[in-house]
C-alpha positions as CSV (number, residue, x, y, z in Angstrom):
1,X,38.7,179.2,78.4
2,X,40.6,181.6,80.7
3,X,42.2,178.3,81.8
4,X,43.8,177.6,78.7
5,X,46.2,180.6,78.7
6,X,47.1,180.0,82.1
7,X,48.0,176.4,81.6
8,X,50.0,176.3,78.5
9,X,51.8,179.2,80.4
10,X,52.6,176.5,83.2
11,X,53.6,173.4,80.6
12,X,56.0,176.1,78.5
13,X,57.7,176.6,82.3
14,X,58.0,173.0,82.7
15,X,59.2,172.2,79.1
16,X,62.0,174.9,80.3
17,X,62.9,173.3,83.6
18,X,63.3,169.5,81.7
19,X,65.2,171.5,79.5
20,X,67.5,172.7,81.6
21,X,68.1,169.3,83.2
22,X,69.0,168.0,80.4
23,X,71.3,170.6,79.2
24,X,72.9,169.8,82.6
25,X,73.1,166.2,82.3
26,X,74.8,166.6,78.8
27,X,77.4,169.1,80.6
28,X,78.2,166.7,83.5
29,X,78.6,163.8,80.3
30,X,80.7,165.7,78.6
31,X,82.7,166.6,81.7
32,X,83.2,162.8,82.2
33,X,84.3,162.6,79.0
34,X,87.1,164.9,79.3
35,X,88.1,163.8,82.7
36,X,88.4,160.2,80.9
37,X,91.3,161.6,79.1
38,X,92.5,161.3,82.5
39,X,91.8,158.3,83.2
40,X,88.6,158.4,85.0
41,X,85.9,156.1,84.8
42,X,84.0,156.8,82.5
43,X,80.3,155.4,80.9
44,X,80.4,155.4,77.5
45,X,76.6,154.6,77.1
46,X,74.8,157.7,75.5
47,X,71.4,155.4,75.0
48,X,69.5,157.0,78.4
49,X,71.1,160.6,77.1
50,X,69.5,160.2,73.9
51,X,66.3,159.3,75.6
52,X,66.2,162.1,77.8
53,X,66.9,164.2,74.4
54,X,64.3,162.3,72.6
55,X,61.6,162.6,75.2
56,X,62.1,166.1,75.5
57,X,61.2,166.7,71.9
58,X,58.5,164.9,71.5
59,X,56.8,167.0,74.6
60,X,57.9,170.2,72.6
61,X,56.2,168.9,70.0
62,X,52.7,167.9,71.6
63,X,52.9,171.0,73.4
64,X,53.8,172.9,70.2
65,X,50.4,171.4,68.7
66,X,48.4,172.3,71.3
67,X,49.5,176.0,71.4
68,X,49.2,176.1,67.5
69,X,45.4,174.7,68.0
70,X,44.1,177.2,70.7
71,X,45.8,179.9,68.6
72,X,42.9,181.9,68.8
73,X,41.9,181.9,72.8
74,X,45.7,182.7,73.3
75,X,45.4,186.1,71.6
76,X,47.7,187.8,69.3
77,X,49.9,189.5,72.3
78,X,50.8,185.7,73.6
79,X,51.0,183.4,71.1
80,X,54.2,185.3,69.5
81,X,55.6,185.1,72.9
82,X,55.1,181.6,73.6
83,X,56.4,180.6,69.9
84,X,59.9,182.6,70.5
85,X,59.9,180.3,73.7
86,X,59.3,177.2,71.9
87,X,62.1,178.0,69.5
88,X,64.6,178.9,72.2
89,X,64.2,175.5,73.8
90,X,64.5,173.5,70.6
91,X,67.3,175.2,69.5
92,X,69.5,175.3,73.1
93,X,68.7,171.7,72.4
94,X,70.0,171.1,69.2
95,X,72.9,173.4,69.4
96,X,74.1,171.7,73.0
């Protein structure tokens, strides 16, 4: 049971880190894009975007589920923590 804090604290870091890297791959897309205007090369395909996107999510969400279910082992100082987390890597998402 002490576990469980300890490892939801590691998945939360790792949703983070995917999150980033896909923040980062939507920058270097839309950098292509506009260097397109340019006449750059340029693939058009947003499809493994999307996926990357679309996985993403559906991790938040699992991991969302799981935090809301050990609500009580995490405690009343962490769990408002971790949800503030949760919601600033959904809406980085969605906004980017």
């Amino acid at each position: 049971q002490q576990e469980l804090p300890t490892l939801i604290l590691e998945a939360v870091k790792e949703l983070e880190v995917a999150k980033q890297q896909v923040l980062k791959r939507i920058q270097i897309w839309k950098r292509q894009q506009q260097l397109a205007g340019n006449g750059a090369l340029f693939e058009e395909n947003l499809a493994p975007l999307q996926k990357r996107c679309e996985s993403l999510v559906e991790v938040y969400f699992q991991l969302h589920q799981q935090v809301m279910a050990a609500n009580a082992e995490l405690g009343a100082e962490l769990l408002p923590r971790l949800l503030e987390r949760f919601n600033e890597v959904l809406s980085s998402l969605v906004k980017r």
